[in-house]
PDB file of the backbone (N, CA, C, O) and the ligand in Angstrom, with CONECT records:
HET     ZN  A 101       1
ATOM      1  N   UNK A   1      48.195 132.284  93.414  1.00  0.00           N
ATOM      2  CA  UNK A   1      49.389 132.942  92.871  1.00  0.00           C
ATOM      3  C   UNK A   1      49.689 132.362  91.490  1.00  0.00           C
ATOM      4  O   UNK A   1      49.644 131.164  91.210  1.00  0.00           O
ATOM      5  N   UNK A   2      50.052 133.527  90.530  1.00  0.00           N
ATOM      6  CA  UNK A   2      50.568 133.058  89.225  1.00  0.00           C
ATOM      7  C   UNK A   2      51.529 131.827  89.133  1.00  0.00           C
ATOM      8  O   UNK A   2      52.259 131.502  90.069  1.00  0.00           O
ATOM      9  N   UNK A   3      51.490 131.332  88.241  1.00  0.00           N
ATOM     10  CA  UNK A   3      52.894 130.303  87.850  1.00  0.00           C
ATOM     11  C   UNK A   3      54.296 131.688  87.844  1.00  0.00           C
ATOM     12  O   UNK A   3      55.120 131.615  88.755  1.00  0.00           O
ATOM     13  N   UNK A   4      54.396 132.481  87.128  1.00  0.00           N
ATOM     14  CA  UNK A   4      55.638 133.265  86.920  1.00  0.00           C
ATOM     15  C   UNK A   4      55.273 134.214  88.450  1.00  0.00           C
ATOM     16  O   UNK A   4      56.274 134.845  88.790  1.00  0.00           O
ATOM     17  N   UNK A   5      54.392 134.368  89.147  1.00  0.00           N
ATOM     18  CA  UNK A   5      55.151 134.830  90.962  1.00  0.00           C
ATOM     19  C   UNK A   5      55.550 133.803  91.501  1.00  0.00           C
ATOM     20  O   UNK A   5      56.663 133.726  92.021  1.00  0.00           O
ATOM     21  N   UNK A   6      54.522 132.643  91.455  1.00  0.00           N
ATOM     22  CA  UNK A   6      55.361 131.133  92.037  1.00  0.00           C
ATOM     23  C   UNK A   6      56.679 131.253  92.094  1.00  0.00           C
ATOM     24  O   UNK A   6      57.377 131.513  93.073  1.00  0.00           O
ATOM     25  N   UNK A   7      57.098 130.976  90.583  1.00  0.00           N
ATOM     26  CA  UNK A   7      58.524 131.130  90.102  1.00  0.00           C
ATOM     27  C   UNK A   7      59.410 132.284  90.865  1.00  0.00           C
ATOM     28  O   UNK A   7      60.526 131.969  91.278  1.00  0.00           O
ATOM     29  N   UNK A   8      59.031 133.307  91.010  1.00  0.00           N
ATOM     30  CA  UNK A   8      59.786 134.437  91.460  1.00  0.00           C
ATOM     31  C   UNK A   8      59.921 134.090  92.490  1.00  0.00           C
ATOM     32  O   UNK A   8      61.006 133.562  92.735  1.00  0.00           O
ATOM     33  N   UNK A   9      58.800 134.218  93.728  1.00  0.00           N
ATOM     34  CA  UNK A   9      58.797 134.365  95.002  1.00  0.00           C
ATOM     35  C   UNK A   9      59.721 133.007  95.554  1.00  0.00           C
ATOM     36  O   UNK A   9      60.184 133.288  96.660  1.00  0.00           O
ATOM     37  N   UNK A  10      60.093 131.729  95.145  1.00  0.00           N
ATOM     38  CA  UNK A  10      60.317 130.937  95.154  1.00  0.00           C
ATOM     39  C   UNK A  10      62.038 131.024  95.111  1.00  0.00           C
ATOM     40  O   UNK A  10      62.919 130.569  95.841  1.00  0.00           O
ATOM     41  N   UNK A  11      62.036 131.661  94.149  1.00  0.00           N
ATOM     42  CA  UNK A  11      63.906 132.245  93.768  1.00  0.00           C
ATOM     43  C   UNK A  11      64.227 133.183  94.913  1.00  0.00           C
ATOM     44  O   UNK A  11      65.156 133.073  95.712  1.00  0.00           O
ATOM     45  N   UNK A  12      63.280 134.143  94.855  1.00  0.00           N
ATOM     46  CA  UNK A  12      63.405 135.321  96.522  1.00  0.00           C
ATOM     47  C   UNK A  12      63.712 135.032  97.738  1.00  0.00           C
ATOM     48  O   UNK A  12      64.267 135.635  98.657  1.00  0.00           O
ATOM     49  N   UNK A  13      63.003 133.424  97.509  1.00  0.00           N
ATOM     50  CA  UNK A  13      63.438 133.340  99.182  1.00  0.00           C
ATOM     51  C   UNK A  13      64.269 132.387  98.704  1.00  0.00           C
ATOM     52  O   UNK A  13      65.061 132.326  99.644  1.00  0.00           O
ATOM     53  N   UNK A  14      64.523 131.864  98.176  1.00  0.00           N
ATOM     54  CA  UNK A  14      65.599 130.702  98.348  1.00  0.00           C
ATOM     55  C   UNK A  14      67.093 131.674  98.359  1.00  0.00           C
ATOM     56  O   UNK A  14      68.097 131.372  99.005  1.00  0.00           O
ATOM     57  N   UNK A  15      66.927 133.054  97.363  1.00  0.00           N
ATOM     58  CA  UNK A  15      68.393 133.957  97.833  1.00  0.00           C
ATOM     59  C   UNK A  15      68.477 134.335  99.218  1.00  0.00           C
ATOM     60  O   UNK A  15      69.489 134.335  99.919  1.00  0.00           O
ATOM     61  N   UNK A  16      67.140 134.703  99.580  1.00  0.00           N
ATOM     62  CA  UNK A  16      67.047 135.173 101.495  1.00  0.00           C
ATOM     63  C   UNK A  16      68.135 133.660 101.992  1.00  0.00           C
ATOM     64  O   UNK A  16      69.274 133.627 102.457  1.00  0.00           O
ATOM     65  N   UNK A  17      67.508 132.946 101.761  1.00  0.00           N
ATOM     66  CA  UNK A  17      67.968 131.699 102.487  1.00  0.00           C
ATOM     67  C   UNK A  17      69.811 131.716 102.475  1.00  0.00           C
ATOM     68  O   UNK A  17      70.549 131.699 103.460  1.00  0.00           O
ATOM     69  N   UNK A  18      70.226 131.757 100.899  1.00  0.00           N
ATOM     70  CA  UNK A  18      71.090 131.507 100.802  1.00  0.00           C
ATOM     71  C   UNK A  18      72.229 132.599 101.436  1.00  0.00           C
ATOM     72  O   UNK A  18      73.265 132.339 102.047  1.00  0.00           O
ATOM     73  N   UNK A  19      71.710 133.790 101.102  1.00  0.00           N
ATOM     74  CA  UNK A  19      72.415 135.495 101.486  1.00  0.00           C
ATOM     75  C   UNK A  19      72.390 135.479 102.160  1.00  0.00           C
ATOM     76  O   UNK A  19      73.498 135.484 102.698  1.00  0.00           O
ATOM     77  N   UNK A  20      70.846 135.430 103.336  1.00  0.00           N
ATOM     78  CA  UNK A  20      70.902 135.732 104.699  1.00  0.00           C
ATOM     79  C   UNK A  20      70.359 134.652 105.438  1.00  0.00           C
ATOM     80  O   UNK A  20      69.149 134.556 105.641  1.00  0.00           O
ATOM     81  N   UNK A  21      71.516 133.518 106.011  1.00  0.00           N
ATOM     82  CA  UNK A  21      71.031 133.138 106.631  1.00  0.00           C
ATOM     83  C   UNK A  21      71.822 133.089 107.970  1.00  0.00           C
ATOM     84  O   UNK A  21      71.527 132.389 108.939  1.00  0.00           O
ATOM     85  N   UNK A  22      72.939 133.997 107.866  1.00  0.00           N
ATOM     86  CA  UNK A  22      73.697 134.357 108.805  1.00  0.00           C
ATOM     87  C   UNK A  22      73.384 135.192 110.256  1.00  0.00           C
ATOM     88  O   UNK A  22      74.113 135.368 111.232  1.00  0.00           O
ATOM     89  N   UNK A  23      71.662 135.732 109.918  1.00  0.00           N
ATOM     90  CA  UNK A  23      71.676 136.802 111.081  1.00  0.00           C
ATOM     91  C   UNK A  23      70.282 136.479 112.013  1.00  0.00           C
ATOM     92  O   UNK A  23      69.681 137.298 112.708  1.00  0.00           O
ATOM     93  N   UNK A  24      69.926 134.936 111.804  1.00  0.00           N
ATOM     94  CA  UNK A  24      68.715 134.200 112.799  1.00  0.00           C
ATOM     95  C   UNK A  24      67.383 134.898 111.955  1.00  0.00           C
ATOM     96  O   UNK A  24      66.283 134.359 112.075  1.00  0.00           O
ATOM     97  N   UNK A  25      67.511 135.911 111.246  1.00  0.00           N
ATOM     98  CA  UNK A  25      66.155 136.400 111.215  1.00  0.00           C
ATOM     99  C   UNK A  25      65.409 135.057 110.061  1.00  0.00           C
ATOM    100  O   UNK A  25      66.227 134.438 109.381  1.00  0.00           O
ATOM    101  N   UNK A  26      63.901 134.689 109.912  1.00  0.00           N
ATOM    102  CA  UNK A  26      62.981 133.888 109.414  1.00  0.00           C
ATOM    103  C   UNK A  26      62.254 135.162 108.091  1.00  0.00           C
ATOM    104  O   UNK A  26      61.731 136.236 108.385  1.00  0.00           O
ATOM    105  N   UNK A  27      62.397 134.744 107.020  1.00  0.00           N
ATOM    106  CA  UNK A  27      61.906 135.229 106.087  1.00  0.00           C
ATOM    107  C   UNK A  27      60.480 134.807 105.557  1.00  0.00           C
ATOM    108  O   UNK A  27      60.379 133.599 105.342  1.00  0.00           O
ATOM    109  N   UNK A  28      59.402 135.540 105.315  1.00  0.00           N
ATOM    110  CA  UNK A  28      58.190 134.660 104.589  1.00  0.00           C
ATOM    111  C   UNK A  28      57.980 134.567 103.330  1.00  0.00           C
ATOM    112  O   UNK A  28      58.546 135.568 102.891  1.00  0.00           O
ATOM    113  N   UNK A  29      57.576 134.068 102.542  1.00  0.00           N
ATOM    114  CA  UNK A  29      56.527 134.246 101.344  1.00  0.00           C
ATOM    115  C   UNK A  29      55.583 135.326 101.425  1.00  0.00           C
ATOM    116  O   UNK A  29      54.617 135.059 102.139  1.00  0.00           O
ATOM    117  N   UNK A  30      55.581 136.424 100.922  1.00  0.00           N
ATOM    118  CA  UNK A  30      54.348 137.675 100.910  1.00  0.00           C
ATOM    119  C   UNK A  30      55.198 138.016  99.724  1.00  0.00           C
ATOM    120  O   UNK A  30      56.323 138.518  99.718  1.00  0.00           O
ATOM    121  N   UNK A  31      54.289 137.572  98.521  1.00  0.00           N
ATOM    122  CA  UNK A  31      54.322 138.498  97.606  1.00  0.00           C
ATOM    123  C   UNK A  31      53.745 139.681  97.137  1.00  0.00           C
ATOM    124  O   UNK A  31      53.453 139.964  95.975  1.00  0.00           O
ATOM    125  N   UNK A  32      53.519 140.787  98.836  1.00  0.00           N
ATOM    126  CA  UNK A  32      53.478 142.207  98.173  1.00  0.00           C
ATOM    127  C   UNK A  32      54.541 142.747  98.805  1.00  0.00           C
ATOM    128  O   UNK A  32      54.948 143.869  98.503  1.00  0.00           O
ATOM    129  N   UNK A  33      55.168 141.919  99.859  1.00  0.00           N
ATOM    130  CA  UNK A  33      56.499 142.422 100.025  1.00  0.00           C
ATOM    131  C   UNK A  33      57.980 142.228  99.228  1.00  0.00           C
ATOM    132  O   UNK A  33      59.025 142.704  99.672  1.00  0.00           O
ATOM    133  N   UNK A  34      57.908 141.598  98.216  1.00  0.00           N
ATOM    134  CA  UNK A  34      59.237 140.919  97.646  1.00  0.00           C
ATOM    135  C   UNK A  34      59.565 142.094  96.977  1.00  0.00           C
ATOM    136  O   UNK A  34      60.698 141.909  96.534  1.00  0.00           O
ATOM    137  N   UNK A  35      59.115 143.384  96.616  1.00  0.00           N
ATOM    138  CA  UNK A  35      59.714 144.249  95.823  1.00  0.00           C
ATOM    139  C   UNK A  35      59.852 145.665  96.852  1.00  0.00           C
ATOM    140  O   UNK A  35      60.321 146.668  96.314  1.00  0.00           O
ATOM    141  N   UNK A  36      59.587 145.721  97.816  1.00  0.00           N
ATOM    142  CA  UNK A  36      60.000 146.782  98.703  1.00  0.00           C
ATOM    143  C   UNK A  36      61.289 147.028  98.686  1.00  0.00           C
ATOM    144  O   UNK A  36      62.203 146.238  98.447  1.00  0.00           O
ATOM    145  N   UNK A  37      61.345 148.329  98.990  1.00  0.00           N
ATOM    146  CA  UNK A  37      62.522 149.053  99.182  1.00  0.00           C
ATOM    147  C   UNK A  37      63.911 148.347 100.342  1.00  0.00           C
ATOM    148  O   UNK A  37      63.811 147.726 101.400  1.00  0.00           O
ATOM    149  N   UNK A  38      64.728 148.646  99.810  1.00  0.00           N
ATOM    150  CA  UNK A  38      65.718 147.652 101.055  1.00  0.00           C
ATOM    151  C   UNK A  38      66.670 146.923 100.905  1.00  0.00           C
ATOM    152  O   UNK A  38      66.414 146.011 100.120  1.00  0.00           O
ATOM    153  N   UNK A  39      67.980 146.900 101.430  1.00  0.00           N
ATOM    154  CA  UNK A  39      69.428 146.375 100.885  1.00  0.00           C
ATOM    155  C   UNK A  39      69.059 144.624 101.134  1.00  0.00           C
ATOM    156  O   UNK A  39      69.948 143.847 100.785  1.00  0.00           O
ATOM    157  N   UNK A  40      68.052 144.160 101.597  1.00  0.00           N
ATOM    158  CA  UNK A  40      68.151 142.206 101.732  1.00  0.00           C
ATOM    159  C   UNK A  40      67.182 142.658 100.462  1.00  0.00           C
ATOM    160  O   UNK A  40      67.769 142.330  99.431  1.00  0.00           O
ATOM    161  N   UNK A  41      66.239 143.128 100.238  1.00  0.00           N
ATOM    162  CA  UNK A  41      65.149 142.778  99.437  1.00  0.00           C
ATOM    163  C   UNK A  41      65.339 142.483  98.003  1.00  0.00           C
ATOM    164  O   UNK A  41      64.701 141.762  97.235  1.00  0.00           O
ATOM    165  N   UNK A  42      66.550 143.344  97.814  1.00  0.00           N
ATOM    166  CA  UNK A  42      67.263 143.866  96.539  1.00  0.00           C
ATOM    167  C   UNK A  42      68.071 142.803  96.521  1.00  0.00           C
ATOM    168  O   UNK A  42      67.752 141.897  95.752  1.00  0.00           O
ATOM    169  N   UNK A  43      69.185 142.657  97.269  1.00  0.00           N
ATOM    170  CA  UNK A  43      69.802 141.628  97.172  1.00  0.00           C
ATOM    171  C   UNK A  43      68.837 140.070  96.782  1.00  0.00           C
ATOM    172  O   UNK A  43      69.294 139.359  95.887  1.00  0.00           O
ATOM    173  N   UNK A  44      67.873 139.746  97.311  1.00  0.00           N
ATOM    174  CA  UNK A  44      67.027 138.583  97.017  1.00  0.00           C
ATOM    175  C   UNK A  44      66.737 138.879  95.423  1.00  0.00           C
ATOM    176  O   UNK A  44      66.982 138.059  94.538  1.00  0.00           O
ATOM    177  N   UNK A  45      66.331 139.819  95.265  1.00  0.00           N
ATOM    178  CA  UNK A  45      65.865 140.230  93.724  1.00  0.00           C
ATOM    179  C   UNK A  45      66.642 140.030  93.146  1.00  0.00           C
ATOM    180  O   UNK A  45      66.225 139.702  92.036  1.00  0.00           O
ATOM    181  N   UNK A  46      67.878 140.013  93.207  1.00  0.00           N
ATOM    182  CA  UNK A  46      69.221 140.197  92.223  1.00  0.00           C
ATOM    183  C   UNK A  46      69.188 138.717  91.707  1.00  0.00           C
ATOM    184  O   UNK A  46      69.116 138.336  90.539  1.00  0.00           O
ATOM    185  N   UNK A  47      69.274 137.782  93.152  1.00  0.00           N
ATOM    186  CA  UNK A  47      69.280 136.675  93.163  1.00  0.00           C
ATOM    187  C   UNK A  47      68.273 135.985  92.415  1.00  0.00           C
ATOM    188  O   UNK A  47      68.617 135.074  91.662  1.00  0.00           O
ATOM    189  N   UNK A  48      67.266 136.256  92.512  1.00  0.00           N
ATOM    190  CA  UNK A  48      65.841 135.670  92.052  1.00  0.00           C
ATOM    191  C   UNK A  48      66.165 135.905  90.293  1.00  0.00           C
ATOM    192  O   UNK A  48      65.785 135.151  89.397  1.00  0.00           O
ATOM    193  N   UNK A  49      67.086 137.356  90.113  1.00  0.00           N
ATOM    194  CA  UNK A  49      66.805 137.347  88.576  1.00  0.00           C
ATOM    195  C   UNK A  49      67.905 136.378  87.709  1.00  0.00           C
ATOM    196  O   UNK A  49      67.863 135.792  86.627  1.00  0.00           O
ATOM    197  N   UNK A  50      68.911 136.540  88.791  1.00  0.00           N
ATOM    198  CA  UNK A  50      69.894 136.036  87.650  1.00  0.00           C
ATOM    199  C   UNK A  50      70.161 134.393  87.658  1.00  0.00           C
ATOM    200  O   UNK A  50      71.034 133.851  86.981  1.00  0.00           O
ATOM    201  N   UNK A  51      69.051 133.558  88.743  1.00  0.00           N
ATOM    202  CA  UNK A  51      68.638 132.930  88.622  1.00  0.00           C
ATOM    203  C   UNK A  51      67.883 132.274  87.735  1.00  0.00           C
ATOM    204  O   UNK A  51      68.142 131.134  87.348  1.00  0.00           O
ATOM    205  N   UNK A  52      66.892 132.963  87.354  1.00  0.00           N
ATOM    206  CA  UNK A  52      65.707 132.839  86.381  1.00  0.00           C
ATOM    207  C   UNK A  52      65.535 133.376  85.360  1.00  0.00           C
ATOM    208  O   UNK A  52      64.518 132.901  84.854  1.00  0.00           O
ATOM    209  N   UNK A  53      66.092 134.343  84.566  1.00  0.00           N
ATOM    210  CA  UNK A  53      66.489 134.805  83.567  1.00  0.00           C
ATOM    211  C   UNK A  53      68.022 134.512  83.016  1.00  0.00           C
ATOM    212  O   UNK A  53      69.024 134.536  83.730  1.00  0.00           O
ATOM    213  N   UNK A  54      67.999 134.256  81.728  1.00  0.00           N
ATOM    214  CA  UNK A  54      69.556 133.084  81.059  1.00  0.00           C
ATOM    215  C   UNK A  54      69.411 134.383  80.217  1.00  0.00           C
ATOM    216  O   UNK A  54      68.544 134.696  79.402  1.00  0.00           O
ATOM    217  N   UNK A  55      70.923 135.292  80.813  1.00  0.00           N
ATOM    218  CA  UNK A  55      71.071 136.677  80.008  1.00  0.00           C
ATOM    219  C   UNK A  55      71.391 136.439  78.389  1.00  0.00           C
ATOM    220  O   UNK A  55      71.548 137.551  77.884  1.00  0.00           O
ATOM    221  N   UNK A  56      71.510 135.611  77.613  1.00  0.00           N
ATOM    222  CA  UNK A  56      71.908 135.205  76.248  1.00  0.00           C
ATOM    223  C   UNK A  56      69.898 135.583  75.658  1.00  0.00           C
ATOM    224  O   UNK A  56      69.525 136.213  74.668  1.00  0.00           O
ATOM    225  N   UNK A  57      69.130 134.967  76.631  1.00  0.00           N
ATOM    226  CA  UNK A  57      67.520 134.662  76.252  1.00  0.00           C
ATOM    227  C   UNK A  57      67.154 136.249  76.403  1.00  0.00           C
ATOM    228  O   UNK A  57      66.678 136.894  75.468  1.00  0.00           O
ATOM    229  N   UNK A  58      67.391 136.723  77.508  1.00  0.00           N
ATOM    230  CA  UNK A  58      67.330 138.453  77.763  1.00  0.00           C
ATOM    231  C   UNK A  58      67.292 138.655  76.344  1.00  0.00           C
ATOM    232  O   UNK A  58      66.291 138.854  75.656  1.00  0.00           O
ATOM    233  N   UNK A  59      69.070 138.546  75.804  1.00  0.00           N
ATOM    234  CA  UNK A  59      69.389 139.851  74.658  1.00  0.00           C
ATOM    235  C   UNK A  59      68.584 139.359  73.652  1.00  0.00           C
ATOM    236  O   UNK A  59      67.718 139.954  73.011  1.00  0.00           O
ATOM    237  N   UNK A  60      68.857 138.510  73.597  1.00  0.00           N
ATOM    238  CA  UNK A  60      67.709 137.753  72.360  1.00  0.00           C
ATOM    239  C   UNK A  60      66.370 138.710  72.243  1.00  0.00           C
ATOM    240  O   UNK A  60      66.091 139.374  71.245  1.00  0.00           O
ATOM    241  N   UNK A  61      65.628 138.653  73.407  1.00  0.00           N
ATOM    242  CA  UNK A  61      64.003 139.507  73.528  1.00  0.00           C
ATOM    243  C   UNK A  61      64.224 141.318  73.282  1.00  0.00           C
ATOM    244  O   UNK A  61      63.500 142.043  72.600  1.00  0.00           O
ATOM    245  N   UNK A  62      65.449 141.717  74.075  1.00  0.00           N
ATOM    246  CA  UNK A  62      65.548 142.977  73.779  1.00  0.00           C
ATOM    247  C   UNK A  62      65.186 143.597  72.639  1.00  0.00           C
ATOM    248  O   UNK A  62      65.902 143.287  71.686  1.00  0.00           O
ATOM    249  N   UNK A  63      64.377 144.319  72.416  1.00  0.00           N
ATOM    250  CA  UNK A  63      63.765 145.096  71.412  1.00  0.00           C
ATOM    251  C   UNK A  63      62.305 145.327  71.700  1.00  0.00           C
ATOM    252  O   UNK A  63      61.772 146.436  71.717  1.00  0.00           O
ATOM    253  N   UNK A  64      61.698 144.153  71.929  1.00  0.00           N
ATOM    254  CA  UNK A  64      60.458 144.180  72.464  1.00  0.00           C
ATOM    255  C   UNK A  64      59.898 145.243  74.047  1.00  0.00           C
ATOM    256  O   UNK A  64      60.636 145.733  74.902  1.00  0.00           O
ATOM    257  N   UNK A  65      58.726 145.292  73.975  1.00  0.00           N
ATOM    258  CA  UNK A  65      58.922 145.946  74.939  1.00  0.00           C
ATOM    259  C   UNK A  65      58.694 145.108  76.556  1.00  0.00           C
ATOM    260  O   UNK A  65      58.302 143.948  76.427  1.00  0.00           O
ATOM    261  N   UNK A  66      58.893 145.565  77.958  1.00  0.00           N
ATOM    262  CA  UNK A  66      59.134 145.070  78.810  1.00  0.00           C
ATOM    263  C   UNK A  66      58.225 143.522  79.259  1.00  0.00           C
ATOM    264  O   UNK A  66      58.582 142.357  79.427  1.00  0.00           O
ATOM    265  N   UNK A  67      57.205 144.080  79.315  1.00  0.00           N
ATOM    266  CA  UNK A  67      56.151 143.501  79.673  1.00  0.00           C
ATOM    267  C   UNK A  67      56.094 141.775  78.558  1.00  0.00           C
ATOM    268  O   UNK A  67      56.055 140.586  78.875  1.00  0.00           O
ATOM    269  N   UNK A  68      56.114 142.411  77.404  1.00  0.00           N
ATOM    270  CA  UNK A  68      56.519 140.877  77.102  1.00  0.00           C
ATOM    271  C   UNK A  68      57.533 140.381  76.909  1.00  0.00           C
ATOM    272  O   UNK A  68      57.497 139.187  76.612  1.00  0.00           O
ATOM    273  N   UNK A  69      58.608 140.930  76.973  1.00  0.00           N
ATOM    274  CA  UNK A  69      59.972 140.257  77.334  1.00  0.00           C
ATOM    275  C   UNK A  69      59.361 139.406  78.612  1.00  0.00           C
ATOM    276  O   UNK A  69      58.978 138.238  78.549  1.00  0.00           O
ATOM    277  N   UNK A  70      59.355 140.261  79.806  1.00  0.00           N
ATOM    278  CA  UNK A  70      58.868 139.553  81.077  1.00  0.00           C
ATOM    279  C   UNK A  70      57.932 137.990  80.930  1.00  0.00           C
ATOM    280  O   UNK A  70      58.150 136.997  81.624  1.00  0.00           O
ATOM    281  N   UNK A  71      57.082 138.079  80.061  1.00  0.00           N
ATOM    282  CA  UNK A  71      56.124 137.160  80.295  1.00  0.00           C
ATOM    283  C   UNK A  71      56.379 136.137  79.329  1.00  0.00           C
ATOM    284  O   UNK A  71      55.757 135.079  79.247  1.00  0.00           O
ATOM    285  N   UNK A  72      57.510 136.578  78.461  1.00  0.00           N
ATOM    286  CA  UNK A  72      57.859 135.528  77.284  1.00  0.00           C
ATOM    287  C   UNK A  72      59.236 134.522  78.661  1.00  0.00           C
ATOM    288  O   UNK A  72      59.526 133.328  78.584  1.00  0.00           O
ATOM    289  N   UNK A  73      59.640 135.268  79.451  1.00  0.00           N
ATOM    290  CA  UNK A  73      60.818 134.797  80.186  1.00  0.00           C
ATOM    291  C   UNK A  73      60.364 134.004  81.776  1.00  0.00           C
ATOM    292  O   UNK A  73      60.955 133.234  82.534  1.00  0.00           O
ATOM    293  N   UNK A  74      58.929 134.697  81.778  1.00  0.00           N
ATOM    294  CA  UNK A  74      58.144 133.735  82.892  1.00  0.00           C
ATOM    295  C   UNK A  74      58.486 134.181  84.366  1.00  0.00           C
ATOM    296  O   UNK A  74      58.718 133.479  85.351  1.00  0.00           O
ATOM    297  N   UNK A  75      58.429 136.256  84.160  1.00  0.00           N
ATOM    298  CA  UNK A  75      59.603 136.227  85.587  1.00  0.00           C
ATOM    299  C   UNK A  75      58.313 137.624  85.569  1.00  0.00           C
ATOM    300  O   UNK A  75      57.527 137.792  84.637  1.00  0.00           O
ATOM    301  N   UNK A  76      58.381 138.572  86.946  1.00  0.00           N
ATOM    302  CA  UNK A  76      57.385 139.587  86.175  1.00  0.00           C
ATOM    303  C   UNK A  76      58.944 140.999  86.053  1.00  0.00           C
ATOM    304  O   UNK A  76      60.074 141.201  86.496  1.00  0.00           O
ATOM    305  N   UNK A  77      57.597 141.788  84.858  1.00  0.00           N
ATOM    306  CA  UNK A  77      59.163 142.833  84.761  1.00  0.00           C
ATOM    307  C   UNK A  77      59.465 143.297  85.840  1.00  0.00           C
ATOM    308  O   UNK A  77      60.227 144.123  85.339  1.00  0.00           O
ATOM    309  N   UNK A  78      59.542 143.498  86.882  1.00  0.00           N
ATOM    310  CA  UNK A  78      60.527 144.268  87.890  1.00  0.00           C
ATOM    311  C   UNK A  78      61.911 143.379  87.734  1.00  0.00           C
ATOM    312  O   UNK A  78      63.035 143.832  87.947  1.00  0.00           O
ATOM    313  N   UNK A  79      61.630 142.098  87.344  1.00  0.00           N
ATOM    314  CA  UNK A  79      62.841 140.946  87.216  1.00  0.00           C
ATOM    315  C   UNK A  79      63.545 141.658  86.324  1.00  0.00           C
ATOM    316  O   UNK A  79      64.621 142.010  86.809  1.00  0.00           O
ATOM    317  N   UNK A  80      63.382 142.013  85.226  1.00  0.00           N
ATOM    318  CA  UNK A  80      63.839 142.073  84.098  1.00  0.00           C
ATOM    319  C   UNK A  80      64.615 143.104  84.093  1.00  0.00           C
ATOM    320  O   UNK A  80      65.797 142.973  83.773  1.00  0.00           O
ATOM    321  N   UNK A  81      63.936 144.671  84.548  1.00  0.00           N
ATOM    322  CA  UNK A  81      64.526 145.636  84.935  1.00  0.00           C
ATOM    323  C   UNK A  81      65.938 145.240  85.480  1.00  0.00           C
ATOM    324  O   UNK A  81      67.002 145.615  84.988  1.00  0.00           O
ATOM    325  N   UNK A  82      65.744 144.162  86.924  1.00  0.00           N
ATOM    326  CA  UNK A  82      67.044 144.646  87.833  1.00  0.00           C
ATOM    327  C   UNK A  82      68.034 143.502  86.736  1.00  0.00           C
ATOM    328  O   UNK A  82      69.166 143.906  86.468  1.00  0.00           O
ATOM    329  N   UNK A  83      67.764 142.645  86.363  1.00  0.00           N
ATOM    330  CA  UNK A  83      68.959 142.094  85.287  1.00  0.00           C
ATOM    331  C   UNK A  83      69.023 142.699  84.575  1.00  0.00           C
ATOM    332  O   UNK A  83      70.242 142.626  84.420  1.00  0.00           O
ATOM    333  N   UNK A  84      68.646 143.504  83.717  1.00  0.00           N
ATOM    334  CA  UNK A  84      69.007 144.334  82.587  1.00  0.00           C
ATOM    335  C   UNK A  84      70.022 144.888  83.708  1.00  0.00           C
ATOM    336  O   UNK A  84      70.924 144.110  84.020  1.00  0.00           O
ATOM    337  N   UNK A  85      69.993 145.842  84.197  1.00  0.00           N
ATOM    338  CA  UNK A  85      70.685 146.514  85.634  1.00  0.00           C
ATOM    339  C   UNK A  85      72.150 145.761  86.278  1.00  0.00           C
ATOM    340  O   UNK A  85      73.253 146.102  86.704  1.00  0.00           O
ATOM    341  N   UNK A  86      71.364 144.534  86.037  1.00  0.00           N
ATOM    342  CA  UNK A  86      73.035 143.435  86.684  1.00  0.00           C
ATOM    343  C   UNK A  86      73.914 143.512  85.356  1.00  0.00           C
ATOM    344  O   UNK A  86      75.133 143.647  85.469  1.00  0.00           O
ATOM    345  N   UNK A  87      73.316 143.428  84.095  1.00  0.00           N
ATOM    346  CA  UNK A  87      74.233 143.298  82.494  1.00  0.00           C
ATOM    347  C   UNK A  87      74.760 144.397  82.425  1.00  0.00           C
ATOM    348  O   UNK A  87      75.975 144.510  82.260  1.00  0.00           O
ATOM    349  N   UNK A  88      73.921 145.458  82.541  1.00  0.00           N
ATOM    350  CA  UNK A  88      74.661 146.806  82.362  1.00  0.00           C
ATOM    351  C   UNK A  88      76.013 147.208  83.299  1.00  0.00           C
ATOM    352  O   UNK A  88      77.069 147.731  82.943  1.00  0.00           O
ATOM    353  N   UNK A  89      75.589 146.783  84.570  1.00  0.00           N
ATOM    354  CA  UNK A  89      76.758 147.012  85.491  1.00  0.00           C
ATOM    355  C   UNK A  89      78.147 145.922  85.542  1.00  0.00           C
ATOM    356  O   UNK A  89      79.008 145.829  86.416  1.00  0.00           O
ATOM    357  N   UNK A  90      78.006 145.240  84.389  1.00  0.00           N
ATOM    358  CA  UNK A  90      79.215 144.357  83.928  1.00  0.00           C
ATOM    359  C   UNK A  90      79.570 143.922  82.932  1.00  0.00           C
ATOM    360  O   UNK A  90      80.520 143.153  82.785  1.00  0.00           O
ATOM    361  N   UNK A  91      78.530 144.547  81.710  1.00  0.00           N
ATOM    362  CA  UNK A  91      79.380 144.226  80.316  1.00  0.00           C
ATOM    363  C   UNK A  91      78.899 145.788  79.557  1.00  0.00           C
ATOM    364  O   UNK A  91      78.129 146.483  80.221  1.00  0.00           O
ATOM    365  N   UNK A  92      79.227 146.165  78.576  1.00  0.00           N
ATOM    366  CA  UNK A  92      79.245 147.275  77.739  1.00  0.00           C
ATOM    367  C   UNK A  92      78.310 146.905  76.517  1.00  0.00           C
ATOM    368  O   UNK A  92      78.608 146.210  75.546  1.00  0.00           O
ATOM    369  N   UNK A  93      77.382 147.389  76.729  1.00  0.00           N
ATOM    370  CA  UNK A  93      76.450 146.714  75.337  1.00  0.00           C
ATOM    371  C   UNK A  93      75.548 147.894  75.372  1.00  0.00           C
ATOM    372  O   UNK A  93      74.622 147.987  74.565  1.00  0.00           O
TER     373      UNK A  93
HETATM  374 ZN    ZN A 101      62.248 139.202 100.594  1.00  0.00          ZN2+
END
């Protein structure tokens, strides 16, 4: 596994952990599942991004296009997407 899925999958579950650890269920490491469809999965993602992406470093890269924003920030773009997504849904820019 990459250094930047390391990084991700690592943030993913540590939000599983933190979000859900109320309902007994055991979460794994499978990074072809961390981006599936699904209200925990999303929620972990949210977590994983705004974790690992410092939204000031985001706006900074904005202009560029995704892919190396992503890899300049060490997260892969699906990260980037859902924080762009968390900024939009709370500041006006
Ligand atoms: Zn997950």
């Amino acid at each position: 596994m990459s250094y930047t899925m390391n990084r991700f999958v690592l943030a993913h579950e540590l939000g599983h952990a933190v979000l859900h650890n109320d309902n007994g269920s055991k979460f794994f490491i499978d990074e072809y599942t961390c981006f599936a469809p699904g209200k925990f999965e999303l929620e972990a993602n949210k977590f994983a991004a705004n974790l690992l992406i410092n939204e000031k470093n985001l706006k900074d890269l904005l202009g560029g296009d995704l892919s190396s924003i992503a890899s300049e920030l060490e997260v892969p773009v699906q990260l980037v997407k859902i924080k762009i997504g968390e900024i939009i849904g709370h500041t006006l820019w």
